[in-house]
Structure formats: structure tokens, C-alpha cells
Backbone as CSV, one residue per row, in Angstrom:
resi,resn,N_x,N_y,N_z,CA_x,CA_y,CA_z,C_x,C_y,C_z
1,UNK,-184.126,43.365,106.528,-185.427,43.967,106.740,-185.626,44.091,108.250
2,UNK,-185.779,45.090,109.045,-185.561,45.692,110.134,-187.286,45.426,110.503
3,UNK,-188.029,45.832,111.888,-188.770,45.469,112.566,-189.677,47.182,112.262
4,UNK,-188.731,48.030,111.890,-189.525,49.650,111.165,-189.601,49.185,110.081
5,UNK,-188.756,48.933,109.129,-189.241,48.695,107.323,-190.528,47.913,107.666
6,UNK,-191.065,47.448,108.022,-192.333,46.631,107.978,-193.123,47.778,108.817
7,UNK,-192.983,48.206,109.978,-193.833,48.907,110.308,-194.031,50.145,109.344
8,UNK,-193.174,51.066,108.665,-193.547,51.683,107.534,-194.151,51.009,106.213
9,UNK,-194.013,49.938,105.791,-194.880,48.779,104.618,-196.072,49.501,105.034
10,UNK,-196.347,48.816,106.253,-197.631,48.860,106.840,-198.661,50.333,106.751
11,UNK,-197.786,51.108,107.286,-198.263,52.244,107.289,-198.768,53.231,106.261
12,UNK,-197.882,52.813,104.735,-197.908,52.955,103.702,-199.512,52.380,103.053
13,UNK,-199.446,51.336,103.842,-200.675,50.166,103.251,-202.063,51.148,103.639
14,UNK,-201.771,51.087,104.883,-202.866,51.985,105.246,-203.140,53.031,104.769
15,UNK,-202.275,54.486,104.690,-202.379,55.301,103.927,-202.777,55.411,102.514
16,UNK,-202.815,54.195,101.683,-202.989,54.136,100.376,-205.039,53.561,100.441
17,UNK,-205.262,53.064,101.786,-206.875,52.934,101.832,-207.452,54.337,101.461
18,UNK,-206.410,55.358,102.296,-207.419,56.581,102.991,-207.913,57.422,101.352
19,UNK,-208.809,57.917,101.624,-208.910,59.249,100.328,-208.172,60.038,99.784
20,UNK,-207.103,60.086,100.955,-205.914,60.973,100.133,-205.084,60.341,99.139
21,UNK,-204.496,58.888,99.680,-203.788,57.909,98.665,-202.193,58.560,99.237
22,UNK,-201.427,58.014,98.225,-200.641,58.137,98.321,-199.752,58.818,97.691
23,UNK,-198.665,59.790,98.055,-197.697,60.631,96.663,-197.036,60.050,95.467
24,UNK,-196.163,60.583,94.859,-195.759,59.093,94.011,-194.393,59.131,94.766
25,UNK,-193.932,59.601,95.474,-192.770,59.576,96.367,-193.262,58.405,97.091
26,UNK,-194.308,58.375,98.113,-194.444,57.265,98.599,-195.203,56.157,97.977
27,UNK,-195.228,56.402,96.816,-195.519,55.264,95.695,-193.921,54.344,95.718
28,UNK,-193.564,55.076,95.254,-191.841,54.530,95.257,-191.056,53.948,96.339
29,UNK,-191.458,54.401,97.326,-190.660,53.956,99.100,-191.282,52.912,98.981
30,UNK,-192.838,52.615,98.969,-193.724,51.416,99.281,-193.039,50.045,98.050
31,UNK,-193.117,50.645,96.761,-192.311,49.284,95.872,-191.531,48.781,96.115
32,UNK,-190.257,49.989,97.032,-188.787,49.510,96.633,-189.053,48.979,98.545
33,UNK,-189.496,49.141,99.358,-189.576,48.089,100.700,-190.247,46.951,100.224
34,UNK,-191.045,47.129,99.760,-191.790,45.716,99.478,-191.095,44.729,98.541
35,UNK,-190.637,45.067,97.391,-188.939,44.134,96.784,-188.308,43.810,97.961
36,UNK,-187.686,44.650,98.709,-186.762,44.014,99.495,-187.083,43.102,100.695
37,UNK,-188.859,43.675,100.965,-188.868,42.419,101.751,-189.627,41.283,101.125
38,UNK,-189.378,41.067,99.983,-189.146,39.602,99.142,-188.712,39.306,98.919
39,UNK,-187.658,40.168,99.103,-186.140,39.814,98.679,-185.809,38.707,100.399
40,UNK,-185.896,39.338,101.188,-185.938,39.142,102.586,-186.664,37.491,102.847
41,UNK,-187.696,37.288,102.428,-188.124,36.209,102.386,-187.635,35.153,101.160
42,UNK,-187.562,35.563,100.556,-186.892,34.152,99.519,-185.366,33.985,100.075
43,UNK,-184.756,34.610,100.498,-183.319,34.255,100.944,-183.499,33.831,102.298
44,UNK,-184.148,34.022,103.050,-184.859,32.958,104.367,-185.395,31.643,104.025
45,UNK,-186.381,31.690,103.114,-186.509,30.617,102.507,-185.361,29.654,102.047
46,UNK,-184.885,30.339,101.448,-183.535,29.590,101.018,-182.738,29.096,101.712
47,UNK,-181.990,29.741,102.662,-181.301,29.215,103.964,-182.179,28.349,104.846
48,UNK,-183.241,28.330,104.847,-183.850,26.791,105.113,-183.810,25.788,104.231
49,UNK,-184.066,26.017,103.275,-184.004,24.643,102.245,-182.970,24.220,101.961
50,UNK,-181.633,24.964,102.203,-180.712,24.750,101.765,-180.137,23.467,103.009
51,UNK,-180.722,23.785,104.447,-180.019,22.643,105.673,-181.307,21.946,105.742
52,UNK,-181.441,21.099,105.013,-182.377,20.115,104.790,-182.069,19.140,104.708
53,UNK,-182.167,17.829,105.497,-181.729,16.645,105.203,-182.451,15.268,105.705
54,UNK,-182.508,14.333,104.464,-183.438,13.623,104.149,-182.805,12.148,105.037
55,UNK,-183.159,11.441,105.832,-182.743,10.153,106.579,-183.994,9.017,105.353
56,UNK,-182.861,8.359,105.040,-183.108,6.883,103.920,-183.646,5.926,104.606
57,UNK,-184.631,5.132,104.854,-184.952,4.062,105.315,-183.691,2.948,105.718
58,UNK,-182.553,3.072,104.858,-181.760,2.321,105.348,-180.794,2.803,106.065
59,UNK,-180.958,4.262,106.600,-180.356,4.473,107.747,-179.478,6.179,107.544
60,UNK,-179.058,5.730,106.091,-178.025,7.114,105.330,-178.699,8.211,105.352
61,UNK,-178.256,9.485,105.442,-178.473,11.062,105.354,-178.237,11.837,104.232
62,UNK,-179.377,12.243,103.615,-179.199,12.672,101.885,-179.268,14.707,102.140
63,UNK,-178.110,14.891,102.194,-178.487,16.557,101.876,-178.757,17.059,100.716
64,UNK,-179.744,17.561,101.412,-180.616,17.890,99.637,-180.011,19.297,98.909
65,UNK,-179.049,19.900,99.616,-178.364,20.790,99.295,-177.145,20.573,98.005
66,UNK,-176.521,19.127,98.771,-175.737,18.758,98.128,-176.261,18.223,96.592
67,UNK,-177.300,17.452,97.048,-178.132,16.530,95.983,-177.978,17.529,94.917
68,UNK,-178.631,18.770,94.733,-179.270,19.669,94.201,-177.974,20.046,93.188
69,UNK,-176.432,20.498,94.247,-176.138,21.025,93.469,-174.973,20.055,92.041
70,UNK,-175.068,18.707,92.700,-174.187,17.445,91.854,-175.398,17.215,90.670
71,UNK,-177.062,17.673,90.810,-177.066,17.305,89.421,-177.792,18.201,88.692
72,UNK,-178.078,20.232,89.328,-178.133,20.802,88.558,-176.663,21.850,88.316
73,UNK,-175.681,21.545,89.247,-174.463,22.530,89.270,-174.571,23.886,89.792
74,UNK,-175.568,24.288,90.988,-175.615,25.716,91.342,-174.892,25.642,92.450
């Protein structure tokens, strides 16, 4: 997701206030950017959660990456 795909989101957003609305062409551009930039954020999300790591009171380092995947298998 580029620094224009958002500035067109945007622009889209706005255009859909005005009285005119929007075409269904740019009905369609606006869905399929906006998927991808959720797409964009849950896989950011993810690559954070994924280097996460938990320090044990008794000193040890628990990656919760690892944790995750020894006891659901992803």
C-alpha cells in the first residue's frame, strides 16, 4: 500500500460526501483499495506479533511466535 493508494482512499471518501456520489467504477476502485489496505494492516500487524517476546521472572525468553506455533501448529 503506497503513500497514493491512500491518498486516492481518501479522495474517493470525499467524493462519495459530495451530491454527485460516486460511479460504480469508483464504487469498485474504493472496495478493492480498501481490502487491500486491510489486507496491509493485518499483515503489519502480524509481523509485529509475530517478534514478540515475553522475559519470565526467572530470567528465560518465551517467543510467543514459537509458543503459538508448538501448540496450535501454524
Amino acid at each position: 500500500m503506497t503513500e497514493k493508494d491512500i491518498e486516492r482512499i481518501n479522495e474517493l471518501y470525499k467524493k462519495s460526501k459530495t451530491p454527485e456520489g460516486l460511479t460504480t467504477e469508483e464504487r469498485r476502485e474504493q472496495a478493492a483499495l480498501r481490502s487491500a489496505f486491510l489486507e496491509s494492516v493485518r499483515n503489519n500487524l502480524k509481523g509485529q506479533l509475530d517478534t514478540i517476546k515475553i522475559q519470565q521472572p526467572d530470567g528465560t525468553i518465551v517467543d510467543l511466535k514459537k509458543k503459538h506455533q508448538e501448540k496450535y501448529g501454524n
